[in-house]
N, C-alpha and C positions, 0 to 999 in steps of 0.2 A: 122731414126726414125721420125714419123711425127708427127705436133701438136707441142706448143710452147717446149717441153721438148727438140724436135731434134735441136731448134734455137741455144741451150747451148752445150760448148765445157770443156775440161777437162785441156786446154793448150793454153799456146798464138799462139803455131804454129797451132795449129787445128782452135781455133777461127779468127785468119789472116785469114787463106786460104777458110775458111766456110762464112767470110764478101765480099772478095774478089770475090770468087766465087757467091755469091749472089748479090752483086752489077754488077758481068758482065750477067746475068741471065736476071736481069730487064735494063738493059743498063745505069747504071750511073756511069760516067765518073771518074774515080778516080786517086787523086795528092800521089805519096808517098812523105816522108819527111823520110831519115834514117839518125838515131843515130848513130854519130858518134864515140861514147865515148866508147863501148862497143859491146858484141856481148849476145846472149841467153846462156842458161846450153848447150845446143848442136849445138855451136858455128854458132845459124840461125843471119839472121839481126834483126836487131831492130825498129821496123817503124812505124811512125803514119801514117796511110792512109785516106784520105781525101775524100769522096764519095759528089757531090752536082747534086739533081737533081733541074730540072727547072732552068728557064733564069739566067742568070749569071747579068742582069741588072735588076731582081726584085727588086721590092719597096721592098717586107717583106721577109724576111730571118729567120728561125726557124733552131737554131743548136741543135744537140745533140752529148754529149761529153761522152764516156764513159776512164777507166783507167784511171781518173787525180792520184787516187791511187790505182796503179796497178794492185794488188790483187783485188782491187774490178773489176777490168775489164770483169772475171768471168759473172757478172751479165751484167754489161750494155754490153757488147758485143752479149749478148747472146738477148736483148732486140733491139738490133738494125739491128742484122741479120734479127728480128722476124717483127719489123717496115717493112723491106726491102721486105722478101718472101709473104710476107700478102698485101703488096702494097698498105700498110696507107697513105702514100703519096699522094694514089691519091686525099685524101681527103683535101689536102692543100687548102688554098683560091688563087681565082684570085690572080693574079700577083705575086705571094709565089716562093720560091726555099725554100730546105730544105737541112742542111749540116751536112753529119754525121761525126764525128772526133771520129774514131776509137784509141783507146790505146794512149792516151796522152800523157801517161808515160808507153812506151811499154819495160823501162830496168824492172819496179817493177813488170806489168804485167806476162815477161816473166822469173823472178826468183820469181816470187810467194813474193815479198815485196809491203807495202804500198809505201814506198820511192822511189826515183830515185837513180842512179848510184853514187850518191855523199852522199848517205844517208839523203836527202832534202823530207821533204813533200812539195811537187809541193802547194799542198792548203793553205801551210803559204808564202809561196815562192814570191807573189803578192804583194809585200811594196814596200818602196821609200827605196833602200838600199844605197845612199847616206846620210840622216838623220841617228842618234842615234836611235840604235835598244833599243826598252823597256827593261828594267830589271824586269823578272818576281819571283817576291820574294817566291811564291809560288810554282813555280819550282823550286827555288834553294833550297828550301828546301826537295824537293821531289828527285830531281835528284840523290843524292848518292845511292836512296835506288831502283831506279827504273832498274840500271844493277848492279848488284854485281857480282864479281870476280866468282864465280860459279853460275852454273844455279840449280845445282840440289847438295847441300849441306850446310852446316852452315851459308853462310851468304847470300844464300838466306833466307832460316828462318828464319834469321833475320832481312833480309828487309823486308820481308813479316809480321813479326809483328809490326814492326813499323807502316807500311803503314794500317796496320789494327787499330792501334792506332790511327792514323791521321782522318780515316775516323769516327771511332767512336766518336771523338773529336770534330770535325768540318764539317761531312756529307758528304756522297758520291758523292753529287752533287759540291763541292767543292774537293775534290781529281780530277772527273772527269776534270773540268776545270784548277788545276790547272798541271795536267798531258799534257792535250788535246788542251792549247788555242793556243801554240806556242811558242817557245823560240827561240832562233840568236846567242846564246852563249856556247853551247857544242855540238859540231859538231859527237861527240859518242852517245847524247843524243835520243827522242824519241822528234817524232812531230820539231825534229829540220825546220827550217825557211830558213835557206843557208844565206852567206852574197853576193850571186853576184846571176844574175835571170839566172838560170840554162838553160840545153839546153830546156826542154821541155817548159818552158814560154817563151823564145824566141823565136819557132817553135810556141809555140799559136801565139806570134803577128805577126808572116810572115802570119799564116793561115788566122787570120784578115785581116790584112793588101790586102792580096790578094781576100778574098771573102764577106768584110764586105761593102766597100766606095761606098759611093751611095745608101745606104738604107735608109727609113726613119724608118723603125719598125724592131727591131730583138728582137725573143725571143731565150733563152739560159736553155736548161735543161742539165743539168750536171746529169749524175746517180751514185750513189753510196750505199753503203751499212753498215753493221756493228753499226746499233742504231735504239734502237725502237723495237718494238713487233713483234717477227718473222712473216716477209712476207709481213709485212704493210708498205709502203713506205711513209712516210712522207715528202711533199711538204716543205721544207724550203727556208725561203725569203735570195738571197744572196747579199745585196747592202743597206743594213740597214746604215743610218736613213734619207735614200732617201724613205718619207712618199707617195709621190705621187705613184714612182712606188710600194711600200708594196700593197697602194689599188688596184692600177692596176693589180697585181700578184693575190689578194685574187679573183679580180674581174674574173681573165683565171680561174683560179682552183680551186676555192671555199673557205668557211673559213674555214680549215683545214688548209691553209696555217699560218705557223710558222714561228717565229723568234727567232736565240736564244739570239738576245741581249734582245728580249721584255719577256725574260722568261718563256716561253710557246713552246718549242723545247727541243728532245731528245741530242740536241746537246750545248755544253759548246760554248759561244763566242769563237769565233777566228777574227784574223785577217791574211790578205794575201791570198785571197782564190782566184781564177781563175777571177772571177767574176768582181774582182776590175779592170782587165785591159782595161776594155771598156772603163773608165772615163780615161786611158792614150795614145788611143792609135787614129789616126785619123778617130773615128766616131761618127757623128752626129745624130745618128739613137736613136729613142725609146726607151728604152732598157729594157727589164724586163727578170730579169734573178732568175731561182731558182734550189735549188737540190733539187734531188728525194732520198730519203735513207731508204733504204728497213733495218727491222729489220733483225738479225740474231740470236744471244747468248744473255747472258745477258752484260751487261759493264763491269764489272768487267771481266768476262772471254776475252773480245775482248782486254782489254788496258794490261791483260798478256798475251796474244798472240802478242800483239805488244811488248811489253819490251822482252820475251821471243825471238823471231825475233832481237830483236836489240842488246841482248846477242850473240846471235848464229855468229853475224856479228861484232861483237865488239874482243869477245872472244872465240869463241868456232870453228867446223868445218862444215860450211852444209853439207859433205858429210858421218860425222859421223852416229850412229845408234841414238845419240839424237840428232844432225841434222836434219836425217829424219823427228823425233817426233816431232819435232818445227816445220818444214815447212808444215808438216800434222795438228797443232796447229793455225797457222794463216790462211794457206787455208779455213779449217773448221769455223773460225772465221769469216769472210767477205763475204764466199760462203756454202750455204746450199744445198748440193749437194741431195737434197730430190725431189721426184716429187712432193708433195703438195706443199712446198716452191716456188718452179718454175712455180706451175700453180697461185697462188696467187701473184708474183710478177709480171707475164704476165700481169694478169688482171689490175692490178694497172696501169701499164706502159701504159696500152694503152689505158685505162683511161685518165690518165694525158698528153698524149701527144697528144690525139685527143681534150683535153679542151686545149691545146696548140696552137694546130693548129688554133681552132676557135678564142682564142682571139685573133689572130695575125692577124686574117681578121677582126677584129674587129666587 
């Protein structure tokens, strides 16, 4: 299929072998990195692949990350394939290399989960996990009603009215964050944190570690998906309340850049997000980093497709017939398997990645 629809795949094994095969196409060099922890539904490997073109001793360095949560990989795989065949690249600036980080978290990509293999969202995953984990009061109040013992009987309905209490009580925008900021204390839980830095952020800082030292400028888009008004990707700042780089970020991509600490983002504060391991790890370089997050459903439908998913894994069987239903429930949730969807999130993507590129040449 030609035209950015054919860039999108239906699978981590189709999308794997569609980046691969397109990265040996235009000739850029690719590192794999396989998980060790796990294999796929049809016992394939697990592997982030690492694509960089241009000098390996450039000044500016422009990454883009797709799968940090898996299921969103759907999209940004499909946006990086499309980067690759269209040969946007070539529009980098003097002295540039550009690094794709294919499936970050290629366990959740390839079972269709936000999470990794430990039940860990990789994007809260990024703290000091030596210090005392926060206690979130607002999740502990939320959490008994977020998995209950069935998914489709009595005391679902009854979390479900609660949780409808809660919102009508104290706003949706308040359930959202207090579901969505991150938690380090139940490990059954949703948006959990992990208490030790999982395999796939210790695969980011080798990938740093080996493609970052020596730069003075890197910029960093992360793609993702599931908030916001179908198909419109929203530019969020990720390194708040580093004021210089915010302007520097508005300055690549326009003011449409957001924040959600500064309240003007379809996203609830979080912490531990990818973003934060630049300031740990050894580089001196520029740094302006943001996500892309294409809308999908509404929120309320996306954060029960996530509890729904974390039932099915807690309690239930994915190979059941509501199994199925569930993992058809969060696919749909993260991925809009529509061609208008797909040609509106192209446009965007290449949008923002070509004001990416330019700010990076400054």
């Amino acid at each position: 299929m030609r035209g950015p629809i054919g860039y999108f795949s239906s699978s981590y094994v189709e999308a794997r072998q569609k980046f691969l095969d397109t990265c040996t196409s235009v000739g850029a060099p690719v590192t794999h990195y396989l998980n060790p922890n796990g294999v796929g539904p049809h016992n394939e490997d697990l592997v982030t692949d690492v694509a960089c073109i241009g000098p390996s001793n450039a000044e500016l360095l422009y990454i883009v990350a797709s799968a940090t949560h898996g299921v969103e990989g759907f999209l940004g795989s499909g946006c990086q394939v499309g980067f690759l065949r269209e040969r946007l690249f070539e529009e980098r600036p003097r002295n540039s290399s550009i690094l794709f980080v294919h499936a970050m978290n290629p366990f959740g990509f390839a079972h269709v989960r936000r999470v990794n293999e430990d039940n860990v969202d990789l994007n809260r995953n990024f703290v000091n996990h030596t210090e005392p984990y926060p206690i979130k009061a607002e999740y502990e109040l939320v959490h008994p009603l977020l998995v209950p013992e069935e998914w489709d009987g009595p005391s679902r309905a009854s979390a479900d009215g609660k949780i409808s209490s809660l919102i009508e009580t104290h706003g949706l925008a308040w359930y959202q964050s207090a579901v969505s900021s991150g938690q380090y204390l139940h490990s059954d839980g949703v948006f959990y944190g992990g208490q030790v830095p999982v395999w796939s952020n210790q695969n980011w800082r080798k990938i740093l570690a080996k493609f970052a030292p020596g730069r003075l400028r890197i910029g960093f888009l992360d793609l993702h998906t599931g908030l916001g008004p179908y198909g419109y990707g929203e530019p969020m700042f990720l390194s708040w309340p580093d004021m210089i780089q915010y302007e520097r970020a508005r300055q690549w991509y326009g003011d449409d850049v957001t924040a959600p600490e500064a309240g003007d983002s379809t996203s609830a504060a979080v912490q531990g997000v990818v973003a934060a391991s630049f300031k740990d790890v050894d580089v001196n370089a520029e740094i302006t980093a943001i996500a892309l997050e294409f809308g999908t459903v509404p929120v309320l439908e996306v954060l029960d497709a996530v509890r729904a998913d974390n039932w099915l894994y807690v309690h239930g069987n994915p190979l059941s017939s509501m199994g199925k239903t569930i993992k058809r429930q969060i696919r749909d949730a993260f991925y809009c398997d529509e061609d208008d969807w797909k040609h509106l999130v192209w446009d965007r993507s290449v949008d923002i990645f070509r004001k990416g590129l330019s700010g990076l040449g400054g």
